[in-house]
N, C-alpha and C positions, 0 to 999 in steps of 0.2 A: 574400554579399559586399557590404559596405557604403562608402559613401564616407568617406573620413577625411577628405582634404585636398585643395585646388586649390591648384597650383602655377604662378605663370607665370614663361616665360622671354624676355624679349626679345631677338630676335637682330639684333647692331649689328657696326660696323666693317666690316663688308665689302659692306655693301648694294648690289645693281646699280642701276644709273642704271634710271630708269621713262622718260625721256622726257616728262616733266613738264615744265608752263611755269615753275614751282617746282620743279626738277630736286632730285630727292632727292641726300644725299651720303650717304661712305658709313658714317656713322655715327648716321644716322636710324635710326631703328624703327620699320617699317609691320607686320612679320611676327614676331607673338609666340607664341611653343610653350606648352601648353597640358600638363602633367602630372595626370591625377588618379588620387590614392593611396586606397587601399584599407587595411580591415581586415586581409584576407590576405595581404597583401605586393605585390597587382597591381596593375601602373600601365598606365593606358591614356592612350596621346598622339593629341591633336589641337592644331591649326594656326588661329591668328585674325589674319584681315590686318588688324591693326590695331596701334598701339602701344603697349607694356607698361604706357606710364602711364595709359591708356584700360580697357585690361584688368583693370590690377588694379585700378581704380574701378570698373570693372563688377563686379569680382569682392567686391566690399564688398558690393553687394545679394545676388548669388547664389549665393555660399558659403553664407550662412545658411537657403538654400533646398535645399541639394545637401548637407550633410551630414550624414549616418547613412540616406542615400536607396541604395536596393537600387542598385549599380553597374552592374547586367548588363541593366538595366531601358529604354536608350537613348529610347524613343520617349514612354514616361511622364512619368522625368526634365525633359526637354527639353519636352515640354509645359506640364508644370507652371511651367518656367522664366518662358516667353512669358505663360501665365495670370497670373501675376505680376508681369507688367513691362510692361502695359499704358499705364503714366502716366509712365515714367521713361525715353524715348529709345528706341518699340521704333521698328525697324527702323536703329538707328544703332549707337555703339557695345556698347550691351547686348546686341543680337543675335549681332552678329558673335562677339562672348564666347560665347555658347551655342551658338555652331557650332563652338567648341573644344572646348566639352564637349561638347557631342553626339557630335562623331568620338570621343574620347578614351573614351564609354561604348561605341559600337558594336566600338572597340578592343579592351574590357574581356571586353565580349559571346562576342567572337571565340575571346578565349584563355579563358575559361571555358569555351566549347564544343567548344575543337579544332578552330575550322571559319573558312576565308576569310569577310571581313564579305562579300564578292560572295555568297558561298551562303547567308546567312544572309538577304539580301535579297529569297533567291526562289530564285535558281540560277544558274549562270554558264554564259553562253552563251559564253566563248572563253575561250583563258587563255592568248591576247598578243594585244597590241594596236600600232596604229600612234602612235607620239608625232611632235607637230609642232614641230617648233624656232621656238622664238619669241624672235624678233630685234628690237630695234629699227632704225628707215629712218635712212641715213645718206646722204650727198650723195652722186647717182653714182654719181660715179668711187670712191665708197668701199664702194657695196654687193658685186661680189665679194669684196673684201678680208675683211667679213666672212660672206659665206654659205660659201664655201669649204672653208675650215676648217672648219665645221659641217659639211658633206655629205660631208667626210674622215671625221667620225667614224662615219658609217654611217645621219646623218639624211637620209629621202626627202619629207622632207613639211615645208613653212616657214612661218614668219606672222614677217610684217614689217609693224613699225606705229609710229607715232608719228612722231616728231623733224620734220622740215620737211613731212610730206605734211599737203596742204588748208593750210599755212599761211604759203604764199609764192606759188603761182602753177602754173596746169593742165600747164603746159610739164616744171615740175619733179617735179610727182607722175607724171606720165607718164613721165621717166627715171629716176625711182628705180626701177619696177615694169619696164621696159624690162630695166634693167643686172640688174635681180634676176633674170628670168625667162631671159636670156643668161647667166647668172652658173650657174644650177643645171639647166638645160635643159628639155627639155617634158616628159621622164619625169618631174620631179618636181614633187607638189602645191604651189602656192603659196597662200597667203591674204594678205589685208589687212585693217589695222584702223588705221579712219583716227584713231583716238584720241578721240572726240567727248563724254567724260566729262570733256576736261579742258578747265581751269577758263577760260569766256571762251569756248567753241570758238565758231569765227567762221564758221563753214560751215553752208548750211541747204540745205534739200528738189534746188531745182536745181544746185547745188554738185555734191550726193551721185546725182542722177540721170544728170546727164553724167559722172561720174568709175566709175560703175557701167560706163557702157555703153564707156570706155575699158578697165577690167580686164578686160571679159566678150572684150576682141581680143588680151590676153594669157595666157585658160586661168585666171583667179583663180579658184578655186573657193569662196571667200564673201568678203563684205566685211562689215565690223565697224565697231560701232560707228559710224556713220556717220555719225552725227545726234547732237544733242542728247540724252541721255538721260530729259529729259523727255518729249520729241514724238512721242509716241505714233501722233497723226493722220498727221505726216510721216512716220511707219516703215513705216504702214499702204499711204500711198498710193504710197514708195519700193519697196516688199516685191513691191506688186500690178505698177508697172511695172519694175521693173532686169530684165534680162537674165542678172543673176547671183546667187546666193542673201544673204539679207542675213541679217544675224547680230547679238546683242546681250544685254544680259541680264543683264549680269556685276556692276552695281550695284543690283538689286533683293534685297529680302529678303524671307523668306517665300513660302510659295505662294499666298497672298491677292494677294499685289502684283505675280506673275506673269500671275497667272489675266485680268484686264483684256488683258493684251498679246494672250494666247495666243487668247484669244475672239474677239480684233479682227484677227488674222492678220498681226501687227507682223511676225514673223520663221519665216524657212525654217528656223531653227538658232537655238535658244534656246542659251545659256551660264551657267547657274546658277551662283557660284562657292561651294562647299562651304564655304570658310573665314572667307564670310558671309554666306548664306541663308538658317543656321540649320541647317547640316550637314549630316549626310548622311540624317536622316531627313526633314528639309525636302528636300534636292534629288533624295531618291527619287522624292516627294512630287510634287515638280514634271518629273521627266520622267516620270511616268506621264501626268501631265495633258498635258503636249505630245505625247506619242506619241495619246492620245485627240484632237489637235487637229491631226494630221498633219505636226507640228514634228520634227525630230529634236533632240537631245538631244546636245550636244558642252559639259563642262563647262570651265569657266574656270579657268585653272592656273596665274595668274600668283605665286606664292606659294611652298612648300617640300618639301621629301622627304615630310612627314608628309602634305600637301594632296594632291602626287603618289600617295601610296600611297593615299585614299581616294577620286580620281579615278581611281585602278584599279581598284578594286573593284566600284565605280559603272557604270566601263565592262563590266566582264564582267556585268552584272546586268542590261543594257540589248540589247536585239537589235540595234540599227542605231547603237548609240555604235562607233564604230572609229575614233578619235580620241581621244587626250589630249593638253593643253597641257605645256609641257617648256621650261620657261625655263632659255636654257643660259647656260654661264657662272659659276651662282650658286652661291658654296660652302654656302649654305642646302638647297639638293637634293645638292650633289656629292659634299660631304664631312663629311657629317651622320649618315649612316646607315651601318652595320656595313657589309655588303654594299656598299653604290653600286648603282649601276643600270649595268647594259650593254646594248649595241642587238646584235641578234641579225645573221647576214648577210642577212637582210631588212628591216634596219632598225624590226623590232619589238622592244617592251619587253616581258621574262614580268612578266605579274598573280600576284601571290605566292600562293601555295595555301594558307602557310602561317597560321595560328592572326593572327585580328583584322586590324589591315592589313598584318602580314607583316614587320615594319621591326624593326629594332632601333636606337634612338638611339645614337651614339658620345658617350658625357659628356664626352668630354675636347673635342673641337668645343664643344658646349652650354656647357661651362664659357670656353670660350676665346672665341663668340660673342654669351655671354648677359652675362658678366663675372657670374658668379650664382656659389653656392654650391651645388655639385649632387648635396653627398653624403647628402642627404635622399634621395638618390635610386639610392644603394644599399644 
């Protein structure tokens, strides 16, 4: 089975707000789908958080790398890619494109073999998992209004992050997490992610250390992002003292550029995000090394159906992942895929057993959210 073609699809118009100091609208493109076509008629989908006009300029150097390349081949391919693109933006947007194609080969992989990409990676040690509804923080008196509704649908588990926490004053990050944890009660997980990747973050070391030791009297079971994404030293020396686990990860790429945090004991909870690491044979890649450095392995899932389904896979592949990210809301996961997803009455999601990450795209969504032409694509 050979590659023919890369295809990308940007999906626009209905984008969720991120909580950005530069609030997305909804007709930005951070999340572009990834189709690669085949000799034999198979197409395997992956996900790059990045935007279609980024993509397809990456996709100018690494189509001519990628075609008539064996398709079922994932970890070769995707090597090959990175050996290639040494001098052109790696760890920026060329990567993040080969973590489209990387999911989209291990897709490929799948349905040539009849087999979930999770057992292809080793074996699947569950086949459901808990998903965590990730919210952005709103003033307050506004966060039951929306956890709510969420934990109507059958979510037990939350991450609330962004909008005003760390960036108005201690009185108020303490009542957002207050109303949130009164909002859903103490059966349910909560997390926080103070946002500290975006742009300007005005919060450092003793910010994050006092603001630690207030979530650790409300039950938070990690905090994110806390720091700087640079500060490695500050992660280390936040990691050694907080009282509650700290978590990060989710803008590094490659396992080279992990591998420094993980050695220095930055994080309790690495966050790799698949859809730009370098995919999923980069973020296998990299929770083996954190499971070798006593990190657990919880992957970062701000992104779509297609991200979702190779953070399932991922998580049945992994012994101590029993978490995935689950950004609600987004008709990019809701209403994109044949199926949908439903939460079980325990609030778990089934990891799909079936052939590569289990999904079927809906074209008519794809056509309706990429504004593309998508009958290449039957």
């Amino acid at each position: 089975m050979k590659i023919r073609d890369i295809r990308a699809f940007g999906l626009r118009g209905r984008t969720p707000e991120g909580g950005w100091s530069n609030e997305l609208r909804p007709d930005d493109c951070v999340h572009t789908l990834i189709a690669v076509l085949t000799d034999e008629g198979a197409i395997g989908w992956g996900s790059v958080f990045t935007s279609d006009e980024l993509v397809n300029a990456s996709l100018s150097v690494l189509k001519p790398l990628c075609i008539g390349e064996n398709a079922i081949e994932p970890q070769r391919v995707s090597e090959k890619l990175h050996q290639n693109t040494f001098w052109l933006g790696r760890g920026g947007s060329i990567t993040h494109t080969i973590s489209g194609i990387d999911i989209a080969l291990w897709d490929l992989l799948g349905k040539a073999t009849g087999q979930p990409v999770g057992r292809l990676l080793g074996g699947r040690y569950r086949e459901r998992v808990r998903p965590y509804a990730s919210l952005l923080m709103r003033e307050p008196e506004r966060m039951a209004d929306e956890l709510l509704p969420v934990k109507a649908q059958g979510f037990r588990a939350f991450k609330i992050g962004w909008g005003p926490f760390g960036r108005r004053d201690t009185q108020t990050d303490e009542a957002i997490v207050r109303a949130a944890r009164a909002a859903i009660g103490p059966e349910c997980q909560l997390m926080v992610d103070a946002g500290g990747s975006d742009a300007y973050w005005p919060q450092g070391y003793k910010w994050a250390l006092r603001t630690a030791g207030m979530l650790c009297e409300y039950g938070v079971d990690w905090f994110e992002e806390a720091l700087n994404p640079d500060a490695l030293a500050d992660f280390v020396a936040l990691r050694r003292a907080a009282k509650v686990p700290i978590t990060g990860g989710e803008v590094l790429t490659r396992r080279q550029a992990f591998q420094p945090w993980l050695e220095a004991g930055a994080f309790d909870i690495v966050q790799p995000d698949v859809t730009k690491c370098g995919g999923i044979t980069e973020e296998a890649k990299i929770a083996q090394m954190a499971h070798d450095h006593g990190v657990r392995f919880i992957p970062h899932g701000w992104n779509t159906a297609v991200g979702l389904a190779a953070d399932l896979q991922l998580a049945s592949a992994f012994s101590d992942t029993n978490l995935v990210e689950y950004l609600t809301g987004s008709p990019f996961i809701d209403e994109i895929t044949v199926a949908g997803w439903n939460l079980d009455a325990d609030g778990m999601l089934a990891i799909p057993s079936t052939p590569g990450l289990g999904i079927d795209i809906r074209l008519d969504s794809l056509a309706e959210f990429s504004r593309a032409d998508v009958s290449v694509l039957k």
